[in-house]
C-alpha positions as a LaTeX table, in Angstrom:
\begin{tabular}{lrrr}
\hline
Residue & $x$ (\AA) & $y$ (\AA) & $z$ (\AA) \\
\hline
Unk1 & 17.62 & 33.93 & $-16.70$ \\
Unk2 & 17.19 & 30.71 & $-15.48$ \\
Unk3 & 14.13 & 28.42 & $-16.17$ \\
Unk4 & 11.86 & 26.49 & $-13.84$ \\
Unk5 & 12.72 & 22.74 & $-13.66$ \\
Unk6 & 10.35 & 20.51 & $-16.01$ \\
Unk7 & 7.82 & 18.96 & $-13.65$ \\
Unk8 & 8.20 & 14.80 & $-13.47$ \\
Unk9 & 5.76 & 13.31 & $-15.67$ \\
Unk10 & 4.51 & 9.28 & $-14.24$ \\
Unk11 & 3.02 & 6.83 & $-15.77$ \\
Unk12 & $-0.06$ & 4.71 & $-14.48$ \\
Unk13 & 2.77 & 1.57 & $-12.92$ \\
Unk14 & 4.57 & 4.72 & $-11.47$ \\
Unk15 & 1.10 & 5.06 & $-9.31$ \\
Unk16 & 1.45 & 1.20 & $-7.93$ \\
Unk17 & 4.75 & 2.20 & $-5.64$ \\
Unk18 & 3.29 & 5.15 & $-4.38$ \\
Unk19 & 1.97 & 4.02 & $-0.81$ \\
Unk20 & 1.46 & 7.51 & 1.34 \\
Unk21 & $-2.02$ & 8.73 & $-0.42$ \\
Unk22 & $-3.74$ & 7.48 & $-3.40$ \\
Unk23 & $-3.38$ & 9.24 & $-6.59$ \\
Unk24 & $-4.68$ & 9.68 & $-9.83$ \\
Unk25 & $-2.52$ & 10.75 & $-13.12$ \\
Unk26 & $-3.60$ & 13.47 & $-15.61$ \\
Unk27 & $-1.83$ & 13.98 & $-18.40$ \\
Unk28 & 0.97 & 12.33 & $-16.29$ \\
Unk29 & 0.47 & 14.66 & $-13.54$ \\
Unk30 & $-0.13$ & 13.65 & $-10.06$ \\
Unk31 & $-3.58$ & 14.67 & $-8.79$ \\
Unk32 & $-4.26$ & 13.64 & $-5.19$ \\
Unk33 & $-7.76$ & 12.04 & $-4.51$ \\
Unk34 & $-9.36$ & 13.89 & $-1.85$ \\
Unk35 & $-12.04$ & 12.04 & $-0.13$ \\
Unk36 & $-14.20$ & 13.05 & 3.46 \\
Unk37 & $-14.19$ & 10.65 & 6.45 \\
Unk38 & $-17.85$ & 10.23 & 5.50 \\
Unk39 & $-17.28$ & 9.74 & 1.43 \\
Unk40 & $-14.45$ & 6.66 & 2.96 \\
Unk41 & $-17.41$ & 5.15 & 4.98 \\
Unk42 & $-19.82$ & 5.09 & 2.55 \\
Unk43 & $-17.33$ & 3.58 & $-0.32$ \\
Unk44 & $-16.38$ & 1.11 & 2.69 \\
Unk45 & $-19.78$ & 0.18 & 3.01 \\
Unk46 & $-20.42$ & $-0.29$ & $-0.93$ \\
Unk47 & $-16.94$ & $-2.48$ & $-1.66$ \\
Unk48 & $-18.80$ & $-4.58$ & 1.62 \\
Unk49 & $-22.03$ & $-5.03$ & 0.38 \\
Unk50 & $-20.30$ & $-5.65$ & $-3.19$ \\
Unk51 & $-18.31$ & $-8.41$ & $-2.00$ \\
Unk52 & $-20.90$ & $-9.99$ & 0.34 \\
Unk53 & $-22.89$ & $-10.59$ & $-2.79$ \\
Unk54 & $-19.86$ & $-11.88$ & $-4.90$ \\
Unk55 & $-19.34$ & $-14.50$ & $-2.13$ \\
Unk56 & $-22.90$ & $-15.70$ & $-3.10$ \\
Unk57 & $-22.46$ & $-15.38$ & $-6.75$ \\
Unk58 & $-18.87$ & $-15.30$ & $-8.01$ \\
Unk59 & $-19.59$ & $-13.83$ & $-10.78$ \\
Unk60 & $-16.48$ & $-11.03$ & $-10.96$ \\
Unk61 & $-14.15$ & $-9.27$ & $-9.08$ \\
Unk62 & $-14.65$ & $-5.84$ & $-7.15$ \\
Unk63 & $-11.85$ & $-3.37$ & $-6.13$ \\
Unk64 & $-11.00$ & $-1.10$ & $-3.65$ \\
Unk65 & $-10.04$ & 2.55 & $-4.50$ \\
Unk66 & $-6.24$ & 1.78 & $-4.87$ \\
Unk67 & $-6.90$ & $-0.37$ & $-7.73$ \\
Unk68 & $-5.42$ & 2.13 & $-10.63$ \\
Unk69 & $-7.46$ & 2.30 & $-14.27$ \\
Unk70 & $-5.83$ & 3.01 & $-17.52$ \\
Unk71 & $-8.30$ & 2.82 & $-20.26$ \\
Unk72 & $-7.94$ & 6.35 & $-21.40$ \\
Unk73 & $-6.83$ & 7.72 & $-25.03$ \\
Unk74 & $-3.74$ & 9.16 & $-22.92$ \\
Unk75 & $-1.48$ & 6.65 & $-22.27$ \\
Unk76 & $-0.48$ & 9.13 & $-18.97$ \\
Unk77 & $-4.08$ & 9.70 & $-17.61$ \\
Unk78 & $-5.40$ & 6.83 & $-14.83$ \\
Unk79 & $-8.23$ & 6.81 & $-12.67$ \\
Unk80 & $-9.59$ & 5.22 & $-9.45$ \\
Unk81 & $-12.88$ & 4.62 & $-8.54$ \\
Unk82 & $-14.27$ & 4.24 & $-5.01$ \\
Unk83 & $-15.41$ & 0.82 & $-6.21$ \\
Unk84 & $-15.07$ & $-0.55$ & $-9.31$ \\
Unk85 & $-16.40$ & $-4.19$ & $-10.86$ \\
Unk86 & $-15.56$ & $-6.39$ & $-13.76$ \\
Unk87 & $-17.43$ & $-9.18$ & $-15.05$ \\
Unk88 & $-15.19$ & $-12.85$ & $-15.48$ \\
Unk89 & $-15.71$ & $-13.51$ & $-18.32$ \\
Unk90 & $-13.85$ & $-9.84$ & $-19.53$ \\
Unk91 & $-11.03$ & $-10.28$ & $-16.57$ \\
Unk92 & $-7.15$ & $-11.01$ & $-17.79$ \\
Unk93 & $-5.89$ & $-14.55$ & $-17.46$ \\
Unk94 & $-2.87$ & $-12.73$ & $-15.74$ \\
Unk95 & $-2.79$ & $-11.18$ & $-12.75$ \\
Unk96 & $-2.13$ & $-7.04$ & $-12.99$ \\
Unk97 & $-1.72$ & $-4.09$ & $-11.12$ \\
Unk98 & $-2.97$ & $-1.53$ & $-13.73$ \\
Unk99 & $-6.57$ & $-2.52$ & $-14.46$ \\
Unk100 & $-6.56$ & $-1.73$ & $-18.30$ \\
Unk101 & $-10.12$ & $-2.90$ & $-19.27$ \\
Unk102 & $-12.93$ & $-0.94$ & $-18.91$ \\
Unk103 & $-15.05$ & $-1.83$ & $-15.70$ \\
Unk104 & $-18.57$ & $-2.99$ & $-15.89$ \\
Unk105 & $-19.28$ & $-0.91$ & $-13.17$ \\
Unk106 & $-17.53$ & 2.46 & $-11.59$ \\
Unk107 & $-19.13$ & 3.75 & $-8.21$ \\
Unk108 & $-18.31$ & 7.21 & $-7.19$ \\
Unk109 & $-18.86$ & 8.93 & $-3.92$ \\
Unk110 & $-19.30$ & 12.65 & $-3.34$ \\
Unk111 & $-17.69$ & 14.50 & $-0.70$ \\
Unk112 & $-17.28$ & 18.28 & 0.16 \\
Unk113 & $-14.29$ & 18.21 & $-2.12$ \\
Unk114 & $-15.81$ & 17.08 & $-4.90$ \\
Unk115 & $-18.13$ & 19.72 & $-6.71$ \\
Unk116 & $-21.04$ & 18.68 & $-9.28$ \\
Unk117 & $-19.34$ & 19.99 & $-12.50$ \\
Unk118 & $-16.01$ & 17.84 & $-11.89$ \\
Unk119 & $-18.36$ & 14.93 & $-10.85$ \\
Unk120 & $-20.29$ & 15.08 & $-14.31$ \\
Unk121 & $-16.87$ & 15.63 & $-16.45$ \\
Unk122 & $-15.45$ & 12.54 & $-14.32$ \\
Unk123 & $-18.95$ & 10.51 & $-15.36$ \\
Unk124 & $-18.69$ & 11.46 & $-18.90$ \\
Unk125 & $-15.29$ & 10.52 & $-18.79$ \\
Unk126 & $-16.10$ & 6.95 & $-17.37$ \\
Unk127 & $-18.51$ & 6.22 & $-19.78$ \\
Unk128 & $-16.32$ & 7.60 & $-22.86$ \\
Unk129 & $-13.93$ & 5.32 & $-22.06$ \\
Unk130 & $-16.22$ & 2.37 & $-22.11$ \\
Unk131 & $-17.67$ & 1.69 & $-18.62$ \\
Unk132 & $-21.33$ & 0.37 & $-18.67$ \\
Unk133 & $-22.58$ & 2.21 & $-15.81$ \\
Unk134 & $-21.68$ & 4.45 & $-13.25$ \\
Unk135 & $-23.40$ & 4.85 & $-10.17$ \\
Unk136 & $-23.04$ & 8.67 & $-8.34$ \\
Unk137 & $-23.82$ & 8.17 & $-4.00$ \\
Unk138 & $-24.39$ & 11.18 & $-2.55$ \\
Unk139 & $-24.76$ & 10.63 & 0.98 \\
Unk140 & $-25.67$ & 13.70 & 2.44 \\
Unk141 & $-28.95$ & 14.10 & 0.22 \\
Unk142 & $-29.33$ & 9.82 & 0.76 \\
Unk143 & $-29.85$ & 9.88 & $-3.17$ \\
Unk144 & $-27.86$ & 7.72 & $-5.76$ \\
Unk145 & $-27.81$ & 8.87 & $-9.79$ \\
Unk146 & $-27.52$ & 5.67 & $-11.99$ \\
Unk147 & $-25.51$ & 6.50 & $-15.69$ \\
Unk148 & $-25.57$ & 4.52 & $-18.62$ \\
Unk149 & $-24.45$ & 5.78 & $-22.20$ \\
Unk150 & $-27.65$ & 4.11 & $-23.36$ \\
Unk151 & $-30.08$ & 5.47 & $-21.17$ \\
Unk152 & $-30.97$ & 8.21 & $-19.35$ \\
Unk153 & $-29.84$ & 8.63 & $-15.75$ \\
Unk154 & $-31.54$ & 7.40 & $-13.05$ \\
Unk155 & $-31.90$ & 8.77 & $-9.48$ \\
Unk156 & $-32.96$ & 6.64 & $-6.51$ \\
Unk157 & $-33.23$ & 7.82 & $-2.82$ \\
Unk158 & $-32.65$ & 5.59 & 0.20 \\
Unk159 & $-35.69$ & 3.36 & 0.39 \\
Unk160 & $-35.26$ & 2.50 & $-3.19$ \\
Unk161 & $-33.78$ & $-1.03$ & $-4.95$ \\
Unk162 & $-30.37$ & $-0.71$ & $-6.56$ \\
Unk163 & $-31.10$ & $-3.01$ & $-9.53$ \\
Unk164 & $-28.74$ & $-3.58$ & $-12.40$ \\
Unk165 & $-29.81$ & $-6.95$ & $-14.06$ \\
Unk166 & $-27.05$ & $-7.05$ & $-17.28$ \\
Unk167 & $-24.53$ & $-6.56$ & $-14.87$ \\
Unk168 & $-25.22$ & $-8.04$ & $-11.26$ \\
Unk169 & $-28.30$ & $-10.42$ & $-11.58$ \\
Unk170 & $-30.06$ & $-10.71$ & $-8.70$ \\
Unk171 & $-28.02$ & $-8.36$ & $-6.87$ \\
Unk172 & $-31.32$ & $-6.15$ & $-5.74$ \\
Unk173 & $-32.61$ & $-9.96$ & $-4.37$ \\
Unk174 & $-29.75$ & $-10.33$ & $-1.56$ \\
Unk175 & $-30.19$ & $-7.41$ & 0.55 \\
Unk176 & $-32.20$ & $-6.22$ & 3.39 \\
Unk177 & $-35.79$ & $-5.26$ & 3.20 \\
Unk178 & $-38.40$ & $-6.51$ & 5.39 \\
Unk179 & $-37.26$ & $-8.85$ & 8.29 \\
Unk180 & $-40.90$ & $-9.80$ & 8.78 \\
Unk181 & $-40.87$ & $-11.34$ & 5.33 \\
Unk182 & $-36.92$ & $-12.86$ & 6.42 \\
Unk183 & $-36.49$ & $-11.27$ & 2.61 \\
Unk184 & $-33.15$ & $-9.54$ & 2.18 \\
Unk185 & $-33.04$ & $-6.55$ & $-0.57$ \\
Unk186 & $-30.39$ & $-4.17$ & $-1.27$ \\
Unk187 & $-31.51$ & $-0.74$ & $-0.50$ \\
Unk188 & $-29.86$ & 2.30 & $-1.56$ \\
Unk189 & $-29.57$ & 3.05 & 2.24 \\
Unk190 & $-27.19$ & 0.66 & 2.98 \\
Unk191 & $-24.60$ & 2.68 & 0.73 \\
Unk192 & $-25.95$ & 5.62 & 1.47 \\
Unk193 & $-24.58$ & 6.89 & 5.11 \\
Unk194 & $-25.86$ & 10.29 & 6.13 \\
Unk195 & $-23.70$ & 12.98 & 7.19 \\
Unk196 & $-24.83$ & 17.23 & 6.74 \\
Unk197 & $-23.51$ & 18.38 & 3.43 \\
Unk198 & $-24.99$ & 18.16 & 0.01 \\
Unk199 & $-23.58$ & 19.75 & $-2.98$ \\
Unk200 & $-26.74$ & 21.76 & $-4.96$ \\
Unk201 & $-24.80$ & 21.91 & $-8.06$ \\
Unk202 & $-25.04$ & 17.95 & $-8.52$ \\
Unk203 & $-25.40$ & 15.50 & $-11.53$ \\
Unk204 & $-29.34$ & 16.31 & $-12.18$ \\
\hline
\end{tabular}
């Protein structure tokens, strides 16, 4: 009787050579990371809008979704994020290629992929592990859910601010709003790109 082979088990620096699709690792399994043409758009839009304000007000760093996160009790279980921020003043002297602090900030984006119960374990997860807050764009519905361990969650549709004082001061102050005022306010819409699908069984 012969036995199946023992599947390869990686670890998170295993995930930095890997260059064909971006992975995550659980329980040192590869997981692909399926995202939508729309879900890419709308994470490119929020790593913009991130950085644009971080030119202003260097106040941390902000990575794309191939920056890999180990800051799990598993030693073989990393993450990405479609965004992801950490403060300076927490950011290694050295420079890395597994992030292994918790970010300040995690944004998510759903796609059809995704469904609401894996969403809310992947929050829950986040936050476990240390991560302030963790922002949920859903861009079909134009709607963002705002988690914090210490608060209840927030939802804010398209014409709202995206404020988040503790973590990026001012950062509702920089974008657009009302061009007869020449004010610039960051509205939800801007990260927030609609396309036709909503999940009903979202984070509510």
């Amino acid at each position: 009787m012969t036995t199946a082979p023992a599947k390869p088990r990686y670890t998170p620096e295993d995930l930095l050579t890997m260059e064909d699709a971006i992975y995550e690792l659980l329980d040192g399994e590869l997981v692909e990371r399926a995202v939508s043409r729309r879900s890419s758009e709308t994470a490119g839009q929020c790593l913009y809008e991130f950085n644009g304000y971080l030119r202003q007000n260097p106040i941390g760093e902000a990575y794309a979704p191939d920056m890999t996160i180990a800051i799990f009790p598993d030693p073989n279980r990393a993450r990405r994020a479609d965004v992801s921020f950490v403060r300076n003043e927490r950011l290694p002297r050295e420079d890395f290629g597994v992030l292994r602090i918790a970010p300040d900030l995690v944004v998510e984006v759903m796609s059809p992929s995704n469904s609401g119960s894996a969403m809310r374990a992947k929050v829950d997860e986040w936050l476990d592990a240390g991560v302030r807050e963790v922002w949920v764009l859903y861009p079909g519905a134009r709607e963002a859910y705002i988690y914090r361990s210490d608060a209840k969650p927030r939802v804010l549709i398209a014409d709202d601010d995206i404020e988040t004082p503790d973590i990026l001061p001012a950062f509702a102050r920089r974008s657009a709003i009302s061009s007869r005022r020449g004010r610039r306010r960051l509205r939800a819409a801007r990260m927030l790109k609609a396309y036709a699908w909503r999940d009903p069984a979202g984070p509510r």
